[in-house]
N, C-alpha and C positions, 0 to 999 in steps of 0.2 A: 504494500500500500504506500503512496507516495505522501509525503507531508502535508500535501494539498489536504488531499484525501484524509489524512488522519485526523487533521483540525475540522474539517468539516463534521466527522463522524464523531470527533469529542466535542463539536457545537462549539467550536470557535472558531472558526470559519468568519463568520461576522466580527468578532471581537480583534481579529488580525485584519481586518479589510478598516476599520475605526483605524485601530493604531499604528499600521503600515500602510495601507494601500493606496486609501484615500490620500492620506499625506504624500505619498512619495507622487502619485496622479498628481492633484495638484500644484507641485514643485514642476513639474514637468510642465503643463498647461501655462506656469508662471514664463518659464525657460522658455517656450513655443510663442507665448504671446512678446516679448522682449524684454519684462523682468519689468519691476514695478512702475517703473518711471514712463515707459513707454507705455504699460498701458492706463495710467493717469492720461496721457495724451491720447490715449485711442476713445476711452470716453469722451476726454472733453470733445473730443468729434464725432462722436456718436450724438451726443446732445446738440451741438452746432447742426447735423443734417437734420437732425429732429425741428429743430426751430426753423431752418431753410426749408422745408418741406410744406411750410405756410405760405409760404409765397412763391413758390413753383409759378412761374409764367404761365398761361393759358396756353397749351397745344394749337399753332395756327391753322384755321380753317384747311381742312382736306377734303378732297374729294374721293368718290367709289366707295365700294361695299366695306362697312364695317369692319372691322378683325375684332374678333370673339375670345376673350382670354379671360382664365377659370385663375384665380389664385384665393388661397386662404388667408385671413390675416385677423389681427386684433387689436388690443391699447398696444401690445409691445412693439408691433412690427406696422402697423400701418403707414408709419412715414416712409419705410421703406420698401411698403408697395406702390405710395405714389410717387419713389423714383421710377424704380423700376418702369411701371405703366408709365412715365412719361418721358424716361429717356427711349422707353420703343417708340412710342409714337411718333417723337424727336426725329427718332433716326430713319422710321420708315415712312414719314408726310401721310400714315394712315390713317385715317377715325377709326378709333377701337371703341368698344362694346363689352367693357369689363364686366366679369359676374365674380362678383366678391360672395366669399363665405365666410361669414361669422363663427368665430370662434367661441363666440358666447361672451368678450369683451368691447364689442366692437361700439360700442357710445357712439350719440350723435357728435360730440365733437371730435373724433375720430371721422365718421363719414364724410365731415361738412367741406373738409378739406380735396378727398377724395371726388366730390361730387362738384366742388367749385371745377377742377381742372378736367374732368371728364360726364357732364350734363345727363349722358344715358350709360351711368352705371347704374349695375340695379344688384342689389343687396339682399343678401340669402339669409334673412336672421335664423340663427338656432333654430328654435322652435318650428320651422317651417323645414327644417335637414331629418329631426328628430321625428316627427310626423312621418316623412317620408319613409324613414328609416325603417320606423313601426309596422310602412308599409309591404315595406317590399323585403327587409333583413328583419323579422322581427327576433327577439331576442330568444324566443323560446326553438326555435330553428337555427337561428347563429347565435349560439352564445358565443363563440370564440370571437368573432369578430366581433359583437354587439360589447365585448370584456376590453378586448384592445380599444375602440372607440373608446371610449371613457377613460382609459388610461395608458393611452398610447395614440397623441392627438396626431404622428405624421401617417396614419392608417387611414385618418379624415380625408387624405389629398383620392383617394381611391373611392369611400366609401359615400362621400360629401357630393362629391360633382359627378358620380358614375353609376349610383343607384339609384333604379327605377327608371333610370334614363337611358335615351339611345342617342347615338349621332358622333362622332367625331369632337374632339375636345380636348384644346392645347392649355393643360394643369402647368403653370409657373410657381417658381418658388419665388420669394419676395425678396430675398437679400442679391437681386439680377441687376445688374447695367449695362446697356448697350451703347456702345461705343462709333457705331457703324451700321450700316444697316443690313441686317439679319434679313435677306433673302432667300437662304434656305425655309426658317419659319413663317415668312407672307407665303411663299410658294407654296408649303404645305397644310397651311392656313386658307387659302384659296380653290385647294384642288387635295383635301388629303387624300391620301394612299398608303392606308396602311400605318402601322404605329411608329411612332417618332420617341426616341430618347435622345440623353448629352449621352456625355464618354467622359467617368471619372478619370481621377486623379491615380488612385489604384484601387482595385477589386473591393466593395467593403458589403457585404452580405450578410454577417454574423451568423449563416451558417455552412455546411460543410456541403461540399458541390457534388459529392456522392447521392446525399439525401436530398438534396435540393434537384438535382436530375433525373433521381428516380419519380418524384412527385409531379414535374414538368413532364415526363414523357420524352424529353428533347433535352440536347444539352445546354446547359445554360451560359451565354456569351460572357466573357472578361468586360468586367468596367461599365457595366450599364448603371449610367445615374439618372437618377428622377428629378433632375433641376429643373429639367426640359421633360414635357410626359405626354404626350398624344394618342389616347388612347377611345376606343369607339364603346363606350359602355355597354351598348345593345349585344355585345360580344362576349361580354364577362360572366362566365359561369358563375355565379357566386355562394352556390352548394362547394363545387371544387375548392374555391378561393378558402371555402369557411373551412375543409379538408385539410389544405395544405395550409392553414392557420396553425390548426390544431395539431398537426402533426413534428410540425418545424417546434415548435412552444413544449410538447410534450417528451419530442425526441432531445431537445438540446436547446431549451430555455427560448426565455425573450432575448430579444435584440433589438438596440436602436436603429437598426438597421433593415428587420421586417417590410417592411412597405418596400424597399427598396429591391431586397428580394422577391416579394411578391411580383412586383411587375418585372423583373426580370424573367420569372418564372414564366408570367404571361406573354411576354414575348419569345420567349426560347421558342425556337424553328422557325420563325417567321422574318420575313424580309421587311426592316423598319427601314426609313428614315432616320440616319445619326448624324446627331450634328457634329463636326470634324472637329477632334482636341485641339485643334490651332487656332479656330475661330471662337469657339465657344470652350473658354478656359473655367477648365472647375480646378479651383484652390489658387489662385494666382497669384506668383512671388516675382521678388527682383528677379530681373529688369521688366518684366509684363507688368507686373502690378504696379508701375510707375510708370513705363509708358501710355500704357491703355491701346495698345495696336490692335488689337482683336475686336472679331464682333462683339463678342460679351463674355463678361464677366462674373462666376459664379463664387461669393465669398464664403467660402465653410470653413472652417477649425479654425488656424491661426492667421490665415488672409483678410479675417475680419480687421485688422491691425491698416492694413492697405485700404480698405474700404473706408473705415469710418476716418482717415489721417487725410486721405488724398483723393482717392478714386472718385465719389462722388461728386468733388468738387470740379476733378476733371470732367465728368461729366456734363456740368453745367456750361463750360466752356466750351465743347463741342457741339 
């Protein structure tokens, strides 16, 4: 039995993740983010785009058919869906047609901002996701997923904008800026074909690609990230989905990373639409994270540091 092993079966297992693990994570998270002082400066620029986020310019009159984009958001993140939303539209001279989902934080003074720079957005409150849900996932058939829901809100980007519904639909994560204009996404925002993901940074699944293949049927592709997610819900078995919920969670725990396997899972065999790691950068460091060359930029782990110091101000400049 390995020491792991031992502590856990003498139920200390927990009492070593307190006084080792977590500390030593967080020393590292400190290390990754640039040590205290840098990130005193990454807040105060997180709070500086929070307050520029009120006065975002009005998107200049465009013409032609809407562009339809799905993201989730709340009090935490919504400044940083009305960059997002308005550095595309920036780059693409589109009228977009945002369908925001509530997280169940989302306050009118949150929206007011949101709905100054984009006039036909239209707003999913909880209550009307949860109805739905009742509908068509209800809890007594999916308990697995109806359990994630409620305590594992990145399963929402799946379950929120994809159930009960049909049709093709480009899910964005909110911490996005585009830099250029993302004509692979108009394109297939105009004419989908088929599902569309990014191309992480590296592989991150949280679980093992044995049991993760056996459950897909198909093998399941390197590096599919959900920043970027196009996916046709009319499509989505969600008896299987609630399957390989419960199976992934039973065989080998949760992971913050589920959702992300999930739709990998759902796309394994199938001929997607990938947006190219050179244009659409997920984790972005020096020299990208300072120039801003690429079409867009996706800020996860320690690129949040780039994001809230610089990038979005580049942004504006562009």
């Amino acid at each position: 039995m390995s020491l792991r092993e031992t502590l856990r079966a003498a139920g200390l297992g927990k009492l070593a993740y307190q006084l080792w693990h977590r500390p030593v994570n967080r020393l590292r998270d400190i290390r990754a983010a640039g040590g205290p002082f840098v990130m005193r400066r990454t807040e105060e620029g997180r709070r500086e785009m929070e307050r520029a986020a009120l006065d975002l310019p009005v998107p200049a009159p465009a013409t032609g058919e809407p562009l339809e984009l799905h993201l989730l958001t709340g009090r935490r993140f919504w400044y940083q869906t009305a960059f997002c939303l308005w550095s595309f539209a920036h780059q693409t001279g589109r009228r977009l047609a945002p369908v925001i989902y509530d997280d169940g934080s989302l306050a009118e003074e949150f929206r007011a901002p949101l709905h100054r720079l984009f006039p036909g957005i239209v707003f999913v409150p909880q209550a009307e996701i949860v109805a739905r849900l009742d509908d068509h996932l209800p809890a007594a058939k999916f308990p697995v997923l109806r359990e994630r829901w409620t305590n594992y809100p990145n399963i929402r980007k799946l379950t929120d904008v994809h159930a009960g519904r049909a049709g093709w639909k480009l899910v964005l994560d909110s911490d996005l800026l585009f830099f250029a204009c993302p004509h692979l996404l108009v394109a297939w925002l105009d004419r989908p074909a088929g599902p569309l993901h990014a191309i992480d940074c590296e592989t991150s699944y949280g679980y093992s690609r044995p049991l993760m293949n056996q459950l897909a049927g198909a093998p399941v592709a390197e590096l599919v990230n959900v920043g970027l997610t196009g996916l046709n819900g009319g499509e989505i078995d969600w008896e299987r989905l609630e399957h390989w919920t419960s199976a992934l969670t039973a065989r080998e725990g949760t992971s913050y990373y589920l959702e992300q396997a999930l739709i990998a899972m759902l796309v394994a065999g199938r001929r997607c639409t990938v947006a190219s790691r050179a244009d659409y950068v997920t984790l972005p460091e020096p020299p990208e994270a300072l120039a801003c060359a690429a079409v867009m930029h996706h800020y996860v782990a320690h690129s949040k540091r780039w994001y809230f110091q610089h990038c979005w101000r580049e942004a504006l400049k562009r």
